[in-house]
C-alpha positions as CSV (number, residue, x, y, z in Angstrom):
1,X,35.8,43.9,-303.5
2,X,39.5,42.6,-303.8
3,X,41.4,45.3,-304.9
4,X,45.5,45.1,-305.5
5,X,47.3,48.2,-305.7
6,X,50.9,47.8,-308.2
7,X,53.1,50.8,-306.6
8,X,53.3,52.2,-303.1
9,X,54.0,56.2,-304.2
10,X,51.9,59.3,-303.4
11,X,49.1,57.6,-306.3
12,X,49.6,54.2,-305.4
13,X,49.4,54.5,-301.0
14,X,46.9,57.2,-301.3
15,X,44.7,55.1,-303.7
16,X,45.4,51.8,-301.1
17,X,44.4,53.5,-298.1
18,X,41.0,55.0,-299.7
19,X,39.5,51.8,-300.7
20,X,41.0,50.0,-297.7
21,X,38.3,51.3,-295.9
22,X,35.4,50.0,-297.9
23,X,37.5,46.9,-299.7
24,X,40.3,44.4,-299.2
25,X,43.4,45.6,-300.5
26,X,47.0,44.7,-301.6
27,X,49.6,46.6,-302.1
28,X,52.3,45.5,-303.9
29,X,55.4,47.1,-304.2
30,X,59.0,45.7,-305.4
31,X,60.7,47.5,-302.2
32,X,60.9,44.9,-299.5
33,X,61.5,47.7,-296.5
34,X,58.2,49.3,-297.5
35,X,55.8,46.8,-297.6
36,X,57.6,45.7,-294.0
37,X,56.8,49.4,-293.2
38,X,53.2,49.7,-294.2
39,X,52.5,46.1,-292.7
40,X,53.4,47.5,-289.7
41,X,51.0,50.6,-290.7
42,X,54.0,53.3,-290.6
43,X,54.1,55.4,-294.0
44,X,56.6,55.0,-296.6
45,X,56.1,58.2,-297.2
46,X,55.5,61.8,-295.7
47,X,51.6,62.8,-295.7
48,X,50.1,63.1,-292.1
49,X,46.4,61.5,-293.5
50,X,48.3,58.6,-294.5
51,X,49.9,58.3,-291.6
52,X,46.8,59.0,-289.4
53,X,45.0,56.4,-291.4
54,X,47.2,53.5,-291.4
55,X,46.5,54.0,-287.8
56,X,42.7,52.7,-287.9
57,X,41.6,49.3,-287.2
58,X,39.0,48.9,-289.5
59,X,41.6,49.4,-292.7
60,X,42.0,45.7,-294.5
61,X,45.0,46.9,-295.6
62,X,48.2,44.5,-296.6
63,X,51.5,45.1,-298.3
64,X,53.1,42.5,-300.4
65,X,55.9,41.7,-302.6
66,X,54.1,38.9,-304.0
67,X,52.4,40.5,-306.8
68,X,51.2,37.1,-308.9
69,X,49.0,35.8,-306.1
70,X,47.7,39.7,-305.1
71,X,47.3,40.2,-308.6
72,X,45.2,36.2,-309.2
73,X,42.5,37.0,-306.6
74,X,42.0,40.9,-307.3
75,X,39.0,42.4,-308.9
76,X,40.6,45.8,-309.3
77,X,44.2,45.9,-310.5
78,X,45.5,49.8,-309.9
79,X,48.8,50.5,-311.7
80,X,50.6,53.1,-310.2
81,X,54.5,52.3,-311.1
82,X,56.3,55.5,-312.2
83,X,56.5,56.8,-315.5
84,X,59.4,58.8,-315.5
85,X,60.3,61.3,-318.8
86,X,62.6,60.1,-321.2
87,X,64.6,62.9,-322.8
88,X,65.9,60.3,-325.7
89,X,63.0,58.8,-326.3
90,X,61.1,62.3,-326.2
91,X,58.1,60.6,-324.2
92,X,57.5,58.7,-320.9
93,X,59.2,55.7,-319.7
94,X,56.2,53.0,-319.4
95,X,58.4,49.5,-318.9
96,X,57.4,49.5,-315.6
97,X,53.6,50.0,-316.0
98,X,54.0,47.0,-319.0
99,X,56.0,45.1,-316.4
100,X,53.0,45.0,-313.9
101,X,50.6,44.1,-317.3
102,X,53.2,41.4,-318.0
103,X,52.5,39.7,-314.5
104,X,48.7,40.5,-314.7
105,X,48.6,38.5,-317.5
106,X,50.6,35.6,-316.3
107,X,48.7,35.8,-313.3
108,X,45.8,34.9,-315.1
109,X,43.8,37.5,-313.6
110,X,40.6,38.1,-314.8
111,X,40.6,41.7,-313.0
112,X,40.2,45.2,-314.8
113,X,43.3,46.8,-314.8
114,X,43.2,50.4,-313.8
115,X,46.0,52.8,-315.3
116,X,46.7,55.5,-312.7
117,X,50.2,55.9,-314.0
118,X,50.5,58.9,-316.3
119,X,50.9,58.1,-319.5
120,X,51.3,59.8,-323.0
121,X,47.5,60.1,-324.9
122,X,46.8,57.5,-326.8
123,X,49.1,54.9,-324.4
124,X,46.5,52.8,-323.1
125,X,44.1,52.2,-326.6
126,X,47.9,51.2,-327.7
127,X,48.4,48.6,-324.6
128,X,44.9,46.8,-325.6
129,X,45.7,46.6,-329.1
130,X,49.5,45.1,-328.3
131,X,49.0,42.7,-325.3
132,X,45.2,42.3,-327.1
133,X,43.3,42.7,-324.0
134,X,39.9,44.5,-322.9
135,X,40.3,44.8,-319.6
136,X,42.5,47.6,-319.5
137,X,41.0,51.2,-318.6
138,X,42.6,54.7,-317.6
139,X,41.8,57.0,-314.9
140,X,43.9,59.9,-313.9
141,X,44.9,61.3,-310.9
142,X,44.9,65.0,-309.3
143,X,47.1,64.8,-306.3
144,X,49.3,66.7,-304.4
145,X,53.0,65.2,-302.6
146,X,52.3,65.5,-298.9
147,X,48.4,65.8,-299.5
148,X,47.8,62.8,-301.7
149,X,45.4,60.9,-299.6
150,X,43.6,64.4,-298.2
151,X,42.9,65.0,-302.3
152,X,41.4,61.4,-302.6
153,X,39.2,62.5,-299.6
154,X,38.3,65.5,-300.7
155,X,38.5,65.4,-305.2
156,X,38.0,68.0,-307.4
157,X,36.7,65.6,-309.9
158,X,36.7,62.0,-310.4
159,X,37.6,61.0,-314.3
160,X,37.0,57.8,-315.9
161,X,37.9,56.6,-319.2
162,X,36.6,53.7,-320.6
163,X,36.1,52.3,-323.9
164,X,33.2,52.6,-326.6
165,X,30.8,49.9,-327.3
166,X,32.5,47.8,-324.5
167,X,29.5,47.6,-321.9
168,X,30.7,44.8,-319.5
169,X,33.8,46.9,-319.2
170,X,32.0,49.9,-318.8
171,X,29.8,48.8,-316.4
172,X,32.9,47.4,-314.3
173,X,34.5,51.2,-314.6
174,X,31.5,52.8,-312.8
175,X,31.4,50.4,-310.3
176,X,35.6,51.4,-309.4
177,X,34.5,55.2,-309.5
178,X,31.7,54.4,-307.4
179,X,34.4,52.8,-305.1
180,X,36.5,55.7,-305.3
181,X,33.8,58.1,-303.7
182,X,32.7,56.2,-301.6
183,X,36.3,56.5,-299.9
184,X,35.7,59.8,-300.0
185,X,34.7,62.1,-297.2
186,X,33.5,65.0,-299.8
187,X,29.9,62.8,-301.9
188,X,29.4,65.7,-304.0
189,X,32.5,65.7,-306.8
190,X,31.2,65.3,-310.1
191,X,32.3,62.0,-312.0
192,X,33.4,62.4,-315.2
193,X,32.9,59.6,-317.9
194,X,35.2,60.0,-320.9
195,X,36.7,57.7,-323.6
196,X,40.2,56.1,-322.9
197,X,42.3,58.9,-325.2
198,X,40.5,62.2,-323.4
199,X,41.2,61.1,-320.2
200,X,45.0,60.7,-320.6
201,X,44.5,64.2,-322.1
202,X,42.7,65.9,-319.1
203,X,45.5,64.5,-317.0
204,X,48.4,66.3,-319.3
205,X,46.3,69.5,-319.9
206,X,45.6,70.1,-316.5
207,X,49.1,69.2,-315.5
208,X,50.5,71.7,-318.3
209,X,47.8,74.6,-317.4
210,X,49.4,74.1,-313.9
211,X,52.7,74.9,-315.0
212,X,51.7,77.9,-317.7
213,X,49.8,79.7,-314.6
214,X,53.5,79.0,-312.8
215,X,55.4,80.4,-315.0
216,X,53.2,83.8,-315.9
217,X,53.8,84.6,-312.6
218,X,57.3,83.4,-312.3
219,X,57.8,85.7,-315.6
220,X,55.6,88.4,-314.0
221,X,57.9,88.4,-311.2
222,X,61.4,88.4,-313.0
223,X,59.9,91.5,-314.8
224,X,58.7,93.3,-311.8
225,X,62.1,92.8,-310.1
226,X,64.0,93.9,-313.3
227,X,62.1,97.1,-313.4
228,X,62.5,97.8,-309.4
229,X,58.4,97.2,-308.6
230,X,56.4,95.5,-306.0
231,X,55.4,92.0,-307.2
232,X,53.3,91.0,-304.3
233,X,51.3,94.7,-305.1
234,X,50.9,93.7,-308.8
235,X,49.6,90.0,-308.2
236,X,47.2,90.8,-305.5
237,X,46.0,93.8,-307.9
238,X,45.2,91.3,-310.6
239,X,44.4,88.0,-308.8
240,X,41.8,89.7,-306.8
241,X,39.7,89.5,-310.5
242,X,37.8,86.0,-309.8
243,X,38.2,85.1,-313.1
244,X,41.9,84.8,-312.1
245,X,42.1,84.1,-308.3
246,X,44.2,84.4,-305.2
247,X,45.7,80.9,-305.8
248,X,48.6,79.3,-307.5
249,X,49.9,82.7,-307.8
250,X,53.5,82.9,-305.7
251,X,56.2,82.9,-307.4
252,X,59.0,80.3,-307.3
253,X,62.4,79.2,-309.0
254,X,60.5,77.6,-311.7
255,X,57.7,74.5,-311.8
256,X,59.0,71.1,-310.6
257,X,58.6,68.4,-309.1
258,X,57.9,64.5,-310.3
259,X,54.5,66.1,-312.7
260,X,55.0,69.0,-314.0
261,X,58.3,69.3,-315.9
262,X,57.3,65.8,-317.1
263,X,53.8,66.1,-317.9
264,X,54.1,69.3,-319.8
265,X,57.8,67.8,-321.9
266,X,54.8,64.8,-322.6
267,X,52.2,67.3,-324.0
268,X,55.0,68.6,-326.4
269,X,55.1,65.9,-327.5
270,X,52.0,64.5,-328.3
271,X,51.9,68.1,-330.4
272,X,54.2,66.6,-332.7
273,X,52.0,66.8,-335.3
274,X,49.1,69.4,-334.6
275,X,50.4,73.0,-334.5
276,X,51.0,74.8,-331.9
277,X,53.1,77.6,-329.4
278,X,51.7,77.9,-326.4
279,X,52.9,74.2,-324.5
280,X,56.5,75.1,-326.3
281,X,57.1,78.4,-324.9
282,X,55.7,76.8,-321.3
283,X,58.7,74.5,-320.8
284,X,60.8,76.7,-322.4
285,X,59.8,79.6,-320.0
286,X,60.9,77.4,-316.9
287,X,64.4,77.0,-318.1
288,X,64.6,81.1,-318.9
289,X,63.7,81.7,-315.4
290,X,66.2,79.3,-314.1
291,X,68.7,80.8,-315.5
292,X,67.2,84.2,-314.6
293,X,67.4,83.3,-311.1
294,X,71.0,81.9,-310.9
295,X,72.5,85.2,-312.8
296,X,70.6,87.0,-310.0
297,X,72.5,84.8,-307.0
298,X,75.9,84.7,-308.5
299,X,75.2,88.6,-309.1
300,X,74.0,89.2,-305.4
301,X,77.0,87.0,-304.1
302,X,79.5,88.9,-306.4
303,X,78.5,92.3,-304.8
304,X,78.4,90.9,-301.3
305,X,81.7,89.2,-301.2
306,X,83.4,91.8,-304.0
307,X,85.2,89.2,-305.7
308,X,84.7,85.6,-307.1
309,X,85.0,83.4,-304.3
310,X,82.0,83.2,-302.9
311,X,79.9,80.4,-301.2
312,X,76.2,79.7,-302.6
313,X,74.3,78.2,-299.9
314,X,71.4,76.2,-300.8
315,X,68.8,75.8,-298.1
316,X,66.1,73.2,-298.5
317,X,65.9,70.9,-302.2
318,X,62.2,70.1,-301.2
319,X,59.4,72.7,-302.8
320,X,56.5,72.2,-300.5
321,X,56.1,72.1,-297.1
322,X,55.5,68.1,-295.6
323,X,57.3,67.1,-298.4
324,X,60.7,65.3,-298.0
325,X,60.6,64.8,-302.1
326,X,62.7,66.8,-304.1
327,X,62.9,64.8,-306.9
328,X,63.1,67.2,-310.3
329,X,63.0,70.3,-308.3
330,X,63.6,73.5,-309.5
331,X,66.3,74.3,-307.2
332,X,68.2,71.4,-308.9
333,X,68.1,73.3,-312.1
334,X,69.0,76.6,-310.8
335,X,72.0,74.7,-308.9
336,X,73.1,72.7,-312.7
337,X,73.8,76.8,-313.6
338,X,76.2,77.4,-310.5
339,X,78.1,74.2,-311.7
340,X,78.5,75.2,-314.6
341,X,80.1,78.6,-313.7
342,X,82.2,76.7,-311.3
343,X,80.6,78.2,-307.9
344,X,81.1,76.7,-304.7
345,X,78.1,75.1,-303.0
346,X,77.1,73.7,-299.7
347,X,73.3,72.6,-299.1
348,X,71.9,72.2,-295.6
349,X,68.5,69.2,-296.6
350,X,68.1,67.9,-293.1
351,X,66.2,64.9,-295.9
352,X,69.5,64.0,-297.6
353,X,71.5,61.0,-295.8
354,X,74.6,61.8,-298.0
355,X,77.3,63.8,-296.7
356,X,77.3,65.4,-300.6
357,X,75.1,65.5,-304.0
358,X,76.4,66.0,-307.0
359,X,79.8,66.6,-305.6
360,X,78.4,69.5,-302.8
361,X,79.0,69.1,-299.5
362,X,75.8,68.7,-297.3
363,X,75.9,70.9,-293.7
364,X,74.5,69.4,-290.8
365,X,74.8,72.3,-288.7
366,X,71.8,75.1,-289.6
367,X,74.1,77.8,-287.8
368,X,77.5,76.9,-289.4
369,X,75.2,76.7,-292.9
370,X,74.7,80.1,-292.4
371,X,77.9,81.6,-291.4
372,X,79.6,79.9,-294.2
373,X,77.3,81.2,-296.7
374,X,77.5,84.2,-298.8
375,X,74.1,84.1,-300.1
376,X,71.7,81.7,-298.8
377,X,69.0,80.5,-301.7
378,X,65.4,79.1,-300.4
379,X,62.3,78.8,-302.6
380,X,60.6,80.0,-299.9
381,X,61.2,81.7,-296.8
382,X,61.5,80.2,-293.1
383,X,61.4,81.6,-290.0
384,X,64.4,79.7,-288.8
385,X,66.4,82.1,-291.9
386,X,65.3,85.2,-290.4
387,X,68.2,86.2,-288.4
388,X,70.1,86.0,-291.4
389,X,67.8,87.8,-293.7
390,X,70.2,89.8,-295.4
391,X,72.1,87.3,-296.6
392,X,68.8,85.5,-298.0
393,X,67.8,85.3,-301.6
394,X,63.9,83.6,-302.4
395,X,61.1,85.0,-304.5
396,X,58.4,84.2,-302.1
397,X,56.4,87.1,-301.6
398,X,53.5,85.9,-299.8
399,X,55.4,83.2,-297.9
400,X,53.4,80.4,-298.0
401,X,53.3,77.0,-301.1
């Protein structure tokens, strides 16, 4: 098969590199330095399978910025442009997956376009019914930043959606998820079929049931600490039911990154008209404990220093380990509130090129980071902090993602 691959992200490379084993693939992307980079098989991105695989011969791999002729001679078209959240608009910013369907189009492709963007439910029945097209389908995916092409290895699930009483498109949708596992190292996820509409829904659900399991224990753990108890002695307690797990469960300075506060502002949404409390209070939740957080660093720095001028040292934007993304991450919120209450702040993000963001200087030097610092604010903990421990605020009680 000739597959083309619109977006060279976490989705996009992960999706390339998978079917690059089996298929011939293009990936086009609008960034000139990283389709150089991936011709010369070095990721654009941080994720060591990526990186490992890019390494193999037997890839038939290509990068492109030539997305009409990759887009002509494809069988599979994957979408996977961003679809960042619109606070004005109140939903997701599509122009950039209708971009890619714009050149499809005047391509004159005859491919079926796969959706991997996420998108709000109901988006891609809308898209066949403007453009008037049938060969248009959505499938969602459930990957992680820094493990993206490890979770197209090994998937939870593979979902489909396709389109009733459509069988020549139907038929070309099992053939792509047939594709998909055979890419995959793991042969024994199940494959879910489902119409266009649920799948965009299983993508926002399980994106927003993510970010509600965050947040109990985020709220679990502002209470404990309020009340002088033991978080870590209350979770494992609890989580050690199997109907709740020993996963997902430390806490953090709130759910971020480029899906979750997105996904679940999308899901809100989409409730505009069907009752509801539960996705509300989720995203709502996230920006309580933010603001919990930063009263309890400006609180910790106050006592410390005895007086307001203080310096709040931020160490590490990223969330994850092997991740050098820190786009929407918490610890940008939680910083927004020190700005606000006019706090001086200095960040040490050996990832960040700039000598300042958002008007804060950026320390090169770990050790001068730390002597300059009043209180030192990580997500989670690091050996390389432990010298300095006192100084250190996190919530990570089991120190690990």
């Amino acid at each position: 098969m000739k597959i083309a691959v619109a977006g060279t992200g976490y989705v996009g490379l992960s999706n390339a590199v998978l079917l690059a084993q089996n298929n011939e693939v293009e990936a086009v992307d609008i960034i000139p330095e990283k389709v150089e980079m991936i011709n010369r098989r070095i990721s654009p991105i941080v994720d060591a399978e990526i990186e490992e695989y890019l390494k193999k011969d037997n890839l038939r791999l290509h990068a492109t910025l030539d997305g009409t002729a990759a887009y002509r001679d494809a069988d599979y078209i994957i979408i996977s442009a961003p679809t960042n959240y619109d606070e004005e608009l109140d939903s997701f910013d599509t122009s950039a997956v209708e971009a890619v369907i714009d050149q499809v189009i005047a391509s004159a492709s005859k491919a079926l376009i796969v959706v991997k963007s996420t998108v709000p439910v109901g988006y891609t029945q809308s898209i066949r019914e403007k453009y008037g097209i049938t060969n248009v389908i959505f499938s969602p995916e459930f990957l992680r930043e820094g493990k993206a092409l490890y979770d197209n290895l090994y998937p939870s699930r593979i979902v489909v959606g396709i389109p009733q009483n459509d069988e020549e498109v139907a038929e070309k949708a099992r053939i792509f998820a047939q594709l998909l596992k055979e890419g995959a190292i793991r042969k024994d996820m199940e494959i879910v079929f489902t119409n266009l509409t649920e799948a965009e829904a299983v993508k926002l659900f399980a994106n927003s049931y993510l970010a509600m399991r965050v947040a109990f224990f985020n709220e679990l753990d502002t209470y404990a600490e309020v009340k002088g108890l033991n978080t870590a002695q209350i979770i494992r307690g609890m989580c050690l039911d199997p109907r709740i797990g020993m996963h997902y469960n430390n806490p953090s300075f709130g759910y971020g990154g480029y899906c979750l506060p997105k996904d679940t502002k999308q899901l809100r949404a989409n409730y505009r008209d069907v009752p509801e409390n539960m996705v509300d209070a989720i995203v709502e939740a996230n920006r309580t404990r933010k603001d919990y957080i930063a009263s309890q660093v400006m609180d910790r720095a106050l006592a410390v220093n005895g007086g307001e001028d203080y310096t709040i040292g931020i160490y590490r934007l990223t969330m994850k380990a092997n991740s050098d993304n820190f786009r929407k991450s918490a610890i940008l919120g939680v910083m927004k509130r020190f700005e606000k209450a006019e706090k001086r702040v200095v960040i040490f993000e050996p990832a960040l090129k700039e000598n300042a963001l958002y008007g804060h200087e950026v320390i090169r030097s770990l050790d001068e980071f730390k002597q300059i610092s009043t209180v030192i604010v990580t997500n989670r903990m690091e050996e390389c902090l432990r010298d300095v421990q006192e100084k250190v605020y996190t919530r990570d009680v089991f120190c690990r993602d």
